[in-house]
Z-matrix of the N, CA and C atoms (Angstrom, degrees):
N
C 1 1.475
C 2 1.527 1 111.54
N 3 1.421 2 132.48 1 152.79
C 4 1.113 3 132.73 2 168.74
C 5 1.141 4 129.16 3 -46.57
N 6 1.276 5 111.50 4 -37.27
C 7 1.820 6 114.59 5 177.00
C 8 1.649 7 96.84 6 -91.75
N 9 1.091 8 130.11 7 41.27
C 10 1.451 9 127.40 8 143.51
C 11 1.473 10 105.16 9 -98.64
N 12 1.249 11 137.73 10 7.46
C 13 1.670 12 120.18 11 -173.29
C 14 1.078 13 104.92 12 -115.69
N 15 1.360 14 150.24 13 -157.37
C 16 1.449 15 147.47 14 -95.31
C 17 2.167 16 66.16 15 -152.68
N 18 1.325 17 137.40 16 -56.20
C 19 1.394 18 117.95 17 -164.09
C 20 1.941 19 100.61 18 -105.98
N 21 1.835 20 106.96 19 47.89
C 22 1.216 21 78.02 20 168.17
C 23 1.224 22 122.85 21 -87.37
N 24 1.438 23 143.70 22 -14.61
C 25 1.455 24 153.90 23 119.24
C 26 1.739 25 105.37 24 24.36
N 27 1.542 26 99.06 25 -88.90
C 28 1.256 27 105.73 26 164.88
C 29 1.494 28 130.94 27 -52.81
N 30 1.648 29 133.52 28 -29.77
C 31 1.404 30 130.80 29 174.41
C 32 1.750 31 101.76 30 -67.90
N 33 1.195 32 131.67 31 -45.69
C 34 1.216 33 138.48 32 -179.17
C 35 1.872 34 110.51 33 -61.77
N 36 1.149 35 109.99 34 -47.66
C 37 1.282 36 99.89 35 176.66
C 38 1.336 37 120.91 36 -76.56
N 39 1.693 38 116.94 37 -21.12
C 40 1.666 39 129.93 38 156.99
C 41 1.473 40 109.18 39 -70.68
N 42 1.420 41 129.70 40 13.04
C 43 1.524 42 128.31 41 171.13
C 44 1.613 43 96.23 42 -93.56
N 45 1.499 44 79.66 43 -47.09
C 46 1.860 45 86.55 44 -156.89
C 47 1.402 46 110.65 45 -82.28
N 48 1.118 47 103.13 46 -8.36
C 49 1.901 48 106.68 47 158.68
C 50 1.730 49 106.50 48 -78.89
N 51 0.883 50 101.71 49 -49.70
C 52 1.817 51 99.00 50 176.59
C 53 1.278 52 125.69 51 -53.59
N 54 1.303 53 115.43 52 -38.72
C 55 1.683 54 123.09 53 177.08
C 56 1.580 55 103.73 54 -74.04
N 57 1.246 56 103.79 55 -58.14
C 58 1.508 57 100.14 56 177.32
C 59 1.250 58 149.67 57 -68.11
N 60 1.584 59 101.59 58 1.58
C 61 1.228 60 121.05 59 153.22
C 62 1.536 61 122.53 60 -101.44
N 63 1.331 62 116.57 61 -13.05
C 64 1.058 63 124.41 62 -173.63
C 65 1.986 64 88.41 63 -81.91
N 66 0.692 65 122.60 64 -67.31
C 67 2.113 66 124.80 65 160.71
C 68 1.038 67 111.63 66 -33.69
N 69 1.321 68 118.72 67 -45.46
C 70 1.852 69 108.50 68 169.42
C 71 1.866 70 99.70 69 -55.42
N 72 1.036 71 103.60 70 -53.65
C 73 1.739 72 97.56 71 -147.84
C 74 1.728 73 97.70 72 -80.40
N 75 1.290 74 119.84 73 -7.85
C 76 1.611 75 102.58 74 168.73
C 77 1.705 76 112.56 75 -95.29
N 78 1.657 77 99.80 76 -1.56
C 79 1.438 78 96.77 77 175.05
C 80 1.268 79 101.77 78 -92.99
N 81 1.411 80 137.19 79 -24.22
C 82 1.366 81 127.14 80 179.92
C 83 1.490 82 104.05 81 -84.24
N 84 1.137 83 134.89 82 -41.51
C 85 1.334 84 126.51 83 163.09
C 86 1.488 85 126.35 84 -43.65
N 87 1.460 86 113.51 85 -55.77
C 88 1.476 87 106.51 86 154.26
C 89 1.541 88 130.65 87 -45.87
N 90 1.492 89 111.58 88 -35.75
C 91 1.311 90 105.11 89 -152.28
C 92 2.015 91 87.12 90 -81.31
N 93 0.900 92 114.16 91 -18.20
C 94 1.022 93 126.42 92 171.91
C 95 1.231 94 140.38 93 -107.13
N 96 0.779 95 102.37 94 58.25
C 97 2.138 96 124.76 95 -160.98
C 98 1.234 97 109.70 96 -108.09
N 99 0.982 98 145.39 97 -19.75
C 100 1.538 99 165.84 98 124.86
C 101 1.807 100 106.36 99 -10.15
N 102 1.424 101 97.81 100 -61.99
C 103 1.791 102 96.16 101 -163.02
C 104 1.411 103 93.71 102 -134.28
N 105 1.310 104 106.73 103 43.21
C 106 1.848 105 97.39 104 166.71
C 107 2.181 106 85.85 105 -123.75
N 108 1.629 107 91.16 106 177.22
C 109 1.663 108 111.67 107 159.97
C 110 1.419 109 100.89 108 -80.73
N 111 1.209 110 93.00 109 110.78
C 112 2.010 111 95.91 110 158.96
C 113 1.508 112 92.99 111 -109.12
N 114 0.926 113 121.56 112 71.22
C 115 1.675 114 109.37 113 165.83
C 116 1.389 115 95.25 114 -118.33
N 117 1.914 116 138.43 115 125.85
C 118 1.377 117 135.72 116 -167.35
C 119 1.496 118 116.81 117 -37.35
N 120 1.192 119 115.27 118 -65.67
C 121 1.718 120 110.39 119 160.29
C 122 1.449 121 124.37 120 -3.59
N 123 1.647 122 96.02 121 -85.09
C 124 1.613 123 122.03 122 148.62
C 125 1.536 124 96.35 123 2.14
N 126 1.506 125 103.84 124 -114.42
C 127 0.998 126 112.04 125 -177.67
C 128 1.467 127 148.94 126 -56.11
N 129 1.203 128 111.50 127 -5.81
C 130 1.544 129 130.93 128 170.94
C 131 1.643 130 108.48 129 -69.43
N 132 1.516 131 89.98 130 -46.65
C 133 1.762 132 91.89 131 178.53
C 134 1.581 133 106.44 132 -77.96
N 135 0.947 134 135.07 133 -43.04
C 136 1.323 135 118.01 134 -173.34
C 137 1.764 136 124.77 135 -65.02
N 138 1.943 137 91.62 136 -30.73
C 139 1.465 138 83.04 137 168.65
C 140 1.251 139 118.24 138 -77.90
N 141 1.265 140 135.37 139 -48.37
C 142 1.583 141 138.70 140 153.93
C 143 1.131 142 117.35 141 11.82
N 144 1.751 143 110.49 142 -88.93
C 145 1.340 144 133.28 143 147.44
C 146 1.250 145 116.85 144 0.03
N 147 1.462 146 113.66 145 -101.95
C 148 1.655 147 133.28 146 174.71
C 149 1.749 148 97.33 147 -48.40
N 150 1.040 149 121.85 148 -21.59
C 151 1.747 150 103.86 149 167.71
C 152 1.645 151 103.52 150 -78.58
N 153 1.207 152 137.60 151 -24.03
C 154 1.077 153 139.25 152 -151.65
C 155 1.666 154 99.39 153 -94.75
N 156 1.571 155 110.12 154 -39.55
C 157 1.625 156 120.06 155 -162.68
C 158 1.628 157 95.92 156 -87.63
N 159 1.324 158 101.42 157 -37.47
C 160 1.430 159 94.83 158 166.86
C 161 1.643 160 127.05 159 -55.46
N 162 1.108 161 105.35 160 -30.11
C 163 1.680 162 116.45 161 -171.77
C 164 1.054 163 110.61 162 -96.08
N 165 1.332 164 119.05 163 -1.29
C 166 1.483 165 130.00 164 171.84
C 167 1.589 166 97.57 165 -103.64
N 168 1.066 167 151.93 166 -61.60
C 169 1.387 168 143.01 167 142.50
C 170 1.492 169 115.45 168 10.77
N 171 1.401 170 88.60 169 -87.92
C 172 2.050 171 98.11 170 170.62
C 173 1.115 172 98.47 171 -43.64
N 174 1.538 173 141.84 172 -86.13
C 175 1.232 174 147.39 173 -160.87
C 176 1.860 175 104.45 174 -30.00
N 177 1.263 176 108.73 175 -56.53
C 178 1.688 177 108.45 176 175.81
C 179 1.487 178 109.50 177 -61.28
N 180 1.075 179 117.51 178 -70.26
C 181 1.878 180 117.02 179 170.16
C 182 1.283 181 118.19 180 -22.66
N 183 1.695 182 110.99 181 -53.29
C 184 1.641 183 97.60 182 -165.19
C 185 1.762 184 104.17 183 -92.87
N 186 0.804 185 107.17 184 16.30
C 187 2.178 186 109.86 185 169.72
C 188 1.141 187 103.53 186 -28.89
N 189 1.522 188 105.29 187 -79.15
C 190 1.520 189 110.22 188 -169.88
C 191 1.647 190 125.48 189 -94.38
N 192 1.549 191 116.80 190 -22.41
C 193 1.443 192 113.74 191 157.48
C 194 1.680 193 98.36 192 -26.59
N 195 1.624 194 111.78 193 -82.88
C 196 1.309 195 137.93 194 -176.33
C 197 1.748 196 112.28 195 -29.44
N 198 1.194 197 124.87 196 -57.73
C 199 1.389 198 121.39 197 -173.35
C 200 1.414 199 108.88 198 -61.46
N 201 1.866 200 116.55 199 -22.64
C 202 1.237 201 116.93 200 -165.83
C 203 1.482 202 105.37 201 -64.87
N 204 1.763 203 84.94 202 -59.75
C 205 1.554 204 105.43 203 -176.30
C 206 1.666 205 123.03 204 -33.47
N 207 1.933 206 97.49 205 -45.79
C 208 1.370 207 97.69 206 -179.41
C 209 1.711 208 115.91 207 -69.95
N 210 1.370 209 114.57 208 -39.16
C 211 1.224 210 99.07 209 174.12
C 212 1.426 211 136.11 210 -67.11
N 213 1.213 212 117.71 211 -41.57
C 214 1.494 213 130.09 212 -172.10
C 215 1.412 214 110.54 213 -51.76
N 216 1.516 215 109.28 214 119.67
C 217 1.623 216 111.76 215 -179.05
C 218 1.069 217 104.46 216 -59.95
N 219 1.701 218 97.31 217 158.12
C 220 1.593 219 108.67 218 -173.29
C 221 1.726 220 111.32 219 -74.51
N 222 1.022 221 96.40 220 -20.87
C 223 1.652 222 107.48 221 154.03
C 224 1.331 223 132.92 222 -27.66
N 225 1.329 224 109.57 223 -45.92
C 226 1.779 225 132.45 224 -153.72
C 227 1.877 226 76.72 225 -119.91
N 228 1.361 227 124.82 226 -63.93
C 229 1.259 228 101.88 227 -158.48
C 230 1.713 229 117.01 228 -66.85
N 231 1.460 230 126.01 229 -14.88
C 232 1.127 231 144.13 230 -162.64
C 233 1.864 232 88.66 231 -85.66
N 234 1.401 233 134.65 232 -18.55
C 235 1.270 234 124.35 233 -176.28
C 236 1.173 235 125.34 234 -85.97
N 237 1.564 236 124.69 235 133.90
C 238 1.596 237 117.73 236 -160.79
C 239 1.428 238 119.36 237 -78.71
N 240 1.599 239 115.88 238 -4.14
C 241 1.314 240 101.10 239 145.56
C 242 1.250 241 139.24 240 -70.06
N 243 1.158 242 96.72 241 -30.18
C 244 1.698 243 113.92 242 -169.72
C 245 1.892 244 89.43 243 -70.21
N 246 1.314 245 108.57 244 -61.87
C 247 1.652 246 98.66 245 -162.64
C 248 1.630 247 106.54 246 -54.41
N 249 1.128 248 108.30 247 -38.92
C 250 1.808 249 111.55 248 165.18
C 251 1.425 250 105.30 249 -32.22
N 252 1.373 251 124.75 250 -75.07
C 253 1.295 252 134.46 251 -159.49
C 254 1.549 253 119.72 252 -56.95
N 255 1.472 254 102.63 253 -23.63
C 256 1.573 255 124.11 254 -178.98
C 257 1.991 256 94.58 255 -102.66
N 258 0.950 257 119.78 256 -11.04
C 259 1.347 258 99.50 257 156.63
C 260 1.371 259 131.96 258 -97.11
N 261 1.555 260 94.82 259 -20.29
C 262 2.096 261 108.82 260 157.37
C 263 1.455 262 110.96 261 -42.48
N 264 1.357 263 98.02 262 -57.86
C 265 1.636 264 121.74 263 -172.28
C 266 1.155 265 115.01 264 -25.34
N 267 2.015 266 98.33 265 -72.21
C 268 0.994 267 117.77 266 175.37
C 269 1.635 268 155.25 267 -20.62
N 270 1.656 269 74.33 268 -72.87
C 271 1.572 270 121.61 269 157.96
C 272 1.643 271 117.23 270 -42.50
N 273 1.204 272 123.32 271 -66.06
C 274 1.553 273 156.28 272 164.60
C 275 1.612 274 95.54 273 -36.08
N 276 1.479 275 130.21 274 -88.86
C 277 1.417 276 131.26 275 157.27
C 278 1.464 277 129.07 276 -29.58
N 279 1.341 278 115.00 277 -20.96
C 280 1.516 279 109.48 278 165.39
C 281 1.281 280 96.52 279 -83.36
N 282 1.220 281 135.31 280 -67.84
C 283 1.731 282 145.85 281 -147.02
C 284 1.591 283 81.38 282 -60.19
N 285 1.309 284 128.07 283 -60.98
C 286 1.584 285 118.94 284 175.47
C 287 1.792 286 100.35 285 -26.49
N 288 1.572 287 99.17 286 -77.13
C 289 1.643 288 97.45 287 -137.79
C 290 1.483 289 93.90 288 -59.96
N 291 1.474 290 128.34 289 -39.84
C 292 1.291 291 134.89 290 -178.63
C 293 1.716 292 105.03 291 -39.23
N 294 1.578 293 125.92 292 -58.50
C 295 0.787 294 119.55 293 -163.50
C 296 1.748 295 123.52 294 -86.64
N 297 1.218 296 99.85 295 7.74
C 298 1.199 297 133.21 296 -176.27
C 299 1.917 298 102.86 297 -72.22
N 300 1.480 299 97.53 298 -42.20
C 301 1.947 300 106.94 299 -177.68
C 302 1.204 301 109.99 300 -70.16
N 303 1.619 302 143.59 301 -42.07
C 304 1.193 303 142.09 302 -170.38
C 305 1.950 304 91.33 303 -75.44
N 306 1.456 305 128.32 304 -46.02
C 307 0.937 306 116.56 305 172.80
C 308 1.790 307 144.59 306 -34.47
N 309 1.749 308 78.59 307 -61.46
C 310 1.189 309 81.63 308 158.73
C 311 1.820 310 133.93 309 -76.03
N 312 1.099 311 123.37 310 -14.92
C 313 1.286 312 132.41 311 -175.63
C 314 1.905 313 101.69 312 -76.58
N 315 1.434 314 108.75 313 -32.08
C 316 1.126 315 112.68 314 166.16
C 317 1.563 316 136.65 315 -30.61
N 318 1.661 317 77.18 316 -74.08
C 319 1.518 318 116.41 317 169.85
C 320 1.402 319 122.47 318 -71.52
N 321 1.089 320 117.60 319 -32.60
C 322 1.918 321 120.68 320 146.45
C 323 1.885 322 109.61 321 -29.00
N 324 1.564 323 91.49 322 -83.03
C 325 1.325 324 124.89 323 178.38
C 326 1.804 325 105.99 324 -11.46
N 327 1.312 326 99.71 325 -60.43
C 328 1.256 327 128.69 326 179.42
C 329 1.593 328 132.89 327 -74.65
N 330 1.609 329 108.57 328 -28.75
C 331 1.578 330 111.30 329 -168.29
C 332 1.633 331 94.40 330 -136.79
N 333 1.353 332 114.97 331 -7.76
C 334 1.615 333 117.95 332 -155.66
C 335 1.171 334 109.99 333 14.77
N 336 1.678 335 108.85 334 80.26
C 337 1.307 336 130.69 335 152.66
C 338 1.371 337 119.46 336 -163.88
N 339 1.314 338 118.07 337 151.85
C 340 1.876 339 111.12 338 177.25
C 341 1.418 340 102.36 339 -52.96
N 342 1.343 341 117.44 340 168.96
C 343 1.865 342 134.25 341 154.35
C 344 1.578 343 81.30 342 -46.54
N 345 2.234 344 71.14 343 137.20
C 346 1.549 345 94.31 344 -172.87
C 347 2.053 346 97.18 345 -157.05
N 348 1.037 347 89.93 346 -143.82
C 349 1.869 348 92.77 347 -164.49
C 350 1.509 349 87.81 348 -82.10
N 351 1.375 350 118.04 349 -29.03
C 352 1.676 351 110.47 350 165.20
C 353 1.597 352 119.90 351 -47.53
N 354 0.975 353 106.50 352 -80.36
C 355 1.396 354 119.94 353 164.19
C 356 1.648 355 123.59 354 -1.36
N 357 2.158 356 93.69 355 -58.48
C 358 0.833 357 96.59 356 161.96
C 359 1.788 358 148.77 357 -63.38
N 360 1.958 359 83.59 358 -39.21
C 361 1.945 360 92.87 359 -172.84
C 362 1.886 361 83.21 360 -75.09
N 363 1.386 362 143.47 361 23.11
C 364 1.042 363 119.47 362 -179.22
C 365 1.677 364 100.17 363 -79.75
N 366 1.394 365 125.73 364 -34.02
C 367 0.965 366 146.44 365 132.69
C 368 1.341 367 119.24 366 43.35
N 369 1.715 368 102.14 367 -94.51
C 370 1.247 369 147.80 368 -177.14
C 371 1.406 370 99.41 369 -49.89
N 372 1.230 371 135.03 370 -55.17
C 373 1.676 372 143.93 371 167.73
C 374 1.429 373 114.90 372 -73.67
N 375 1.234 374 132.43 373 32.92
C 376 1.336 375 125.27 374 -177.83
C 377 1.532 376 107.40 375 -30.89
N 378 0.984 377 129.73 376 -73.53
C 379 1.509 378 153.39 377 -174.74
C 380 1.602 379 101.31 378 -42.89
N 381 1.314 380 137.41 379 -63.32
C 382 0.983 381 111.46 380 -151.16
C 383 1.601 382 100.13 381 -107.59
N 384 1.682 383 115.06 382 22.73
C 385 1.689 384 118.16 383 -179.04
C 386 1.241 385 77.48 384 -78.04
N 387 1.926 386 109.00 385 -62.19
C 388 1.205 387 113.69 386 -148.53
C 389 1.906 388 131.01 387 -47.90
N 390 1.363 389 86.66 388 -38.34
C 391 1.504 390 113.15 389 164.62
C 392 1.732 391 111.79 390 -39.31
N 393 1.445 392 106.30 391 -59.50
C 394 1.430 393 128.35 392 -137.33
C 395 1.902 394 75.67 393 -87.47
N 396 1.480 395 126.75 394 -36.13
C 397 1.424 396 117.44 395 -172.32
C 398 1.384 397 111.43 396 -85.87
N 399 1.411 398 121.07 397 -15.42
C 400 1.723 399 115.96 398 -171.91
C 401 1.769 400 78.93 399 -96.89
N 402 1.032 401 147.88 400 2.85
C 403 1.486 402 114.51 401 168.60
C 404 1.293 403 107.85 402 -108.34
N 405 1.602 404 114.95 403 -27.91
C 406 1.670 405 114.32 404 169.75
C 407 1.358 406 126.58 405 -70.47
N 408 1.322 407 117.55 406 -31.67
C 409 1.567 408 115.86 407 -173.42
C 410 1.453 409 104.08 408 -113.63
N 411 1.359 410 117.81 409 -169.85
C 412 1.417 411 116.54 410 -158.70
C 413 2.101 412 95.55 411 -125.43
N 414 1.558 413 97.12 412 64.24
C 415 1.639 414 111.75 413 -158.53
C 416 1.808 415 111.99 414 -56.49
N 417 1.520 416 115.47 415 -17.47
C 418 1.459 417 101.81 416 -177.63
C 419 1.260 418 114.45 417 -94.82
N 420 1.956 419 112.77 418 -25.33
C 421 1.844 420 115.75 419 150.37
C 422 0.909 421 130.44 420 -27.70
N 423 1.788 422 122.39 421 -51.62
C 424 1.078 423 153.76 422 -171.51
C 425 1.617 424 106.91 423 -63.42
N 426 1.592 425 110.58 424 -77.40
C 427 1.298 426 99.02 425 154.40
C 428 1.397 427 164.49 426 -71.52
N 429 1.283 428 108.44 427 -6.49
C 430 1.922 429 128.05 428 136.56
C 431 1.396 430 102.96 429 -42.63
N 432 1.209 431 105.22 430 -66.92
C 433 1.765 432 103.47 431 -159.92
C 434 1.453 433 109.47 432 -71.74
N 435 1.547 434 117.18 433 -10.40
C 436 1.490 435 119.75 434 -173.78
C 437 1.648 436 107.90 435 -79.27
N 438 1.568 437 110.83 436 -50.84
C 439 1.485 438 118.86 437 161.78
C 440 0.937 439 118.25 438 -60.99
N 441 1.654 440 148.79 439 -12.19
C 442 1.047 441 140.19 440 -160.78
C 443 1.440 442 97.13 441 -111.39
N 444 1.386 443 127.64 442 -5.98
C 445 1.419 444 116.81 443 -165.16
C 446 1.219 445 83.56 444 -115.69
N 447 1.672 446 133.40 445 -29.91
C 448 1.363 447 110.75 446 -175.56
C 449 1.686 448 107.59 447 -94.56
N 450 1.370 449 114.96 448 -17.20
C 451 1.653 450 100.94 449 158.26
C 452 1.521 451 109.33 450 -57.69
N 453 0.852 452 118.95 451 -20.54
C 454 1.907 453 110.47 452 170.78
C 455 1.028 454 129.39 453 -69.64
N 456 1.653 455 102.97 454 -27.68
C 457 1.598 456 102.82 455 -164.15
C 458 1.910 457 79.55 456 -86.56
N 459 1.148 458 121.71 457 -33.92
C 460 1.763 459 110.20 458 -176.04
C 461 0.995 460 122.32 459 -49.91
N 462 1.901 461 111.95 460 -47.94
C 463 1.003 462 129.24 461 -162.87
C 464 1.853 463 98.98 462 -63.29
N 465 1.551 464 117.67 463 -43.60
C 466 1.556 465 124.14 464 -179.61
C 467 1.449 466 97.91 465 -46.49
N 468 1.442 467 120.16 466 -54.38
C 469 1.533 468 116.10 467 -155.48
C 470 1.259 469 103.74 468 -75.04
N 471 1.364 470 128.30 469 -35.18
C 472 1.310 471 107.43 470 -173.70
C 473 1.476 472 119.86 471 -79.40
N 474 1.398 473 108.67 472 -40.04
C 475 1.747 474 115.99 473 174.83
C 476 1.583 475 105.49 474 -70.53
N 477 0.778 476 108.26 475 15.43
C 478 1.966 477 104.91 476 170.89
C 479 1.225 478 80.70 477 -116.29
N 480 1.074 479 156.44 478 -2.35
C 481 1.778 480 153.04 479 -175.99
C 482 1.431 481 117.74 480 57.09
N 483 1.434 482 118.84 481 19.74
C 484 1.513 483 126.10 482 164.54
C 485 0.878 484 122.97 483 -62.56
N 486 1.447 485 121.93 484 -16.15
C 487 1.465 486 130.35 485 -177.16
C 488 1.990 487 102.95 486 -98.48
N 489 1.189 488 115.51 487 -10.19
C 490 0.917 489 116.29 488 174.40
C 491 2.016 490 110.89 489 -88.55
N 492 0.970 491 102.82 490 -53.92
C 493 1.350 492 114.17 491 168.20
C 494 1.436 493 125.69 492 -52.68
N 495 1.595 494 105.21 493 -19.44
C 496 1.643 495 114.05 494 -176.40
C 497 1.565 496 98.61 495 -102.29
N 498 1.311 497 119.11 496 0.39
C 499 1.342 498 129.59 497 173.75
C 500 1.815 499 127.17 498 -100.20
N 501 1.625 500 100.66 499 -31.93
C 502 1.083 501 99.26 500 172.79
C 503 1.350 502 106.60 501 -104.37
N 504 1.275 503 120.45 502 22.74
C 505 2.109 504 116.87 503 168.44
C 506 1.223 505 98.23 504 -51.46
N 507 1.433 506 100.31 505 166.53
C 508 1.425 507 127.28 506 -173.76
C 509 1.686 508 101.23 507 -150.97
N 510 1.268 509 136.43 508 44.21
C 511 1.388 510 120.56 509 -166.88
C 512 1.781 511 109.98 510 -95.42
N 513 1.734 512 113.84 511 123.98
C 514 1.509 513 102.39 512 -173.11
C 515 1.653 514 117.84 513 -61.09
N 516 0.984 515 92.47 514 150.03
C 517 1.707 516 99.08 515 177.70
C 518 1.319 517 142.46 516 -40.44
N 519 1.684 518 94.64 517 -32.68
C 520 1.973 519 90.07 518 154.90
C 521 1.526 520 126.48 519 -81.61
N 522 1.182 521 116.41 520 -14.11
C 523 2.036 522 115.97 521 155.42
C 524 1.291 523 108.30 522 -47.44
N 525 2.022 524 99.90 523 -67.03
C 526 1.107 525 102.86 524 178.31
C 527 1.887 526 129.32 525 -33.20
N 528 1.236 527 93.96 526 -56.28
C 529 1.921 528 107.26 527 -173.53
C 530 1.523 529 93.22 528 -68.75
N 531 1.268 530 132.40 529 -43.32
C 532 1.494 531 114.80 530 -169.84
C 533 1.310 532 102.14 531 -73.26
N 534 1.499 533 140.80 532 -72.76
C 535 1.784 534 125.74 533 167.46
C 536 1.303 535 108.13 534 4.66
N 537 1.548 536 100.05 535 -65.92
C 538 1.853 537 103.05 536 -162.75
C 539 1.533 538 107.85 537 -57.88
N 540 1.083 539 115.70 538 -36.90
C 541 1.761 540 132.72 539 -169.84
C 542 1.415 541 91.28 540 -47.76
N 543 1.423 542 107.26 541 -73.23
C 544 1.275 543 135.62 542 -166.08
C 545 1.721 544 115.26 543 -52.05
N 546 1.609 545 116.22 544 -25.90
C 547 0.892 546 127.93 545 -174.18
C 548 2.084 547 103.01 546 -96.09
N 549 1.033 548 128.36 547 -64.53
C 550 1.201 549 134.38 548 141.40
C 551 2.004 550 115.72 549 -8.12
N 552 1.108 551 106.00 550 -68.98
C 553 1.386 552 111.58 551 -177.23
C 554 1.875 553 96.28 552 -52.11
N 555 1.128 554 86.95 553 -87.85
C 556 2.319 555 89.98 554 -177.26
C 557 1.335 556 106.00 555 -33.59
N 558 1.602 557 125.47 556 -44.27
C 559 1.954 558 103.42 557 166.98
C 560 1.905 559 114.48 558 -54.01
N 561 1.188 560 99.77 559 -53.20
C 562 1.600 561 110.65 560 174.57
C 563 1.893 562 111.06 561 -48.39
N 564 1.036 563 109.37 562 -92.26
C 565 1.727 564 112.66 563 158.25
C 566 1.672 565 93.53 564 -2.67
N 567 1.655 566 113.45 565 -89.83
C 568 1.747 567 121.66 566 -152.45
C 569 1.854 568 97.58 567 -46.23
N 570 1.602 569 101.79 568 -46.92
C 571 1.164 570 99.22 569 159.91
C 572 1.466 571 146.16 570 13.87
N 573 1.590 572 83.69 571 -103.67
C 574 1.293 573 118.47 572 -164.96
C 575 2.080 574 101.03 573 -95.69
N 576 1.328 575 113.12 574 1.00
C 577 1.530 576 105.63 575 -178.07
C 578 1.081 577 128.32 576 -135.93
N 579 1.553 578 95.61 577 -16.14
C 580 1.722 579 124.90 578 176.34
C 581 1.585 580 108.86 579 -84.42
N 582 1.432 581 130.64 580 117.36
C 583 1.297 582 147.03 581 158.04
C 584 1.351 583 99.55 582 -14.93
């Protein structure tokens, strides 16, 4: 299986980015069914699409997770601090992407549209977004429930023993470096072809 090699860490957290965006976008499609095309077409292409921008997403994210992975002797990765530190990692990047869905549903709520150049100049005001979100939303729910859903998704990987198997890999270093190649190129590609 994939999460037996040296980036199953990373294939698991590129699952759980996929599902969970794939749930974002049928909840924003629903929530919005009213004034979108539901005609199958319609919607075939848009999920397509957003499956595609999504995978170009991951593809940018895991660059350098990935180059690490490939280099680091199996030496250093075989040590139980080190695998500790890559399960912090882990962990940390789910509760991100996890908490990333109430975000955006937020900001729907509000602009009915995904994160956008708004998003960005939100930016520029750190101070008074932040303000304006701990009195509007219900921010420590949010983060209880953000750790608690991505301690789940850990808790899945490890008691399915994927996390055990992504621990005892052994893959030699040119697999390793070609993955990365391979992983590198599709950020480059989304790059250079993706809108």
């Amino acid at each position: 299986p994939l999460v037996a090699t040296r980036f199953g860490g990373l294939t698991f957290a590129f699952l759980v980015w996929i599902v969970l965006s794939f749930l974002l976008r049928v909840s924003l499609t629903l929530w919005s069914w009213n004034s979108c095309d539901h005609s199958p077409l319609a919607l075939l292409t848009a999920f397509a699409v957003g499956f595609l921008l999504d995978c170009a997403g991951a593809a940018y994210a895991a660059v350098l997770p990935a180059l690490y992975l490939a280099v680091i002797p199996q030496s250093l990765f075989a040590r139980r601090w080190h695998q500790r530190m890559l399960t912090a990692i882990l962990v940390v990047a789910m509760c991100i992407m996890v908490f990333s869905i109430p975000a955006e549903i937020f900001f729907w709520e509000e602009f009915t549209c995904r994160f956008n150049f708004i998003a960005v100049d939100y930016l520029v005001y750190t101070t008074e977004v932040l303000d304006n979100i701990w009195q509007s939303y219900p921010v420590v729910w949010l983060v209880l429930g953000t750790v608690a859903i991505a301690g789940a998704f850990y808790a899945f990987f490890k008691f399915c023993g994927a996390a055990e198997l992504w621990f005892s890999s052994n893959q030699p270093w040119k697999t390793r470096i070609a993955v990365f190649c391979g992983i590198l190129t599709a950020a480059l590609l989304c790059l250079f072809f993706l809108p």
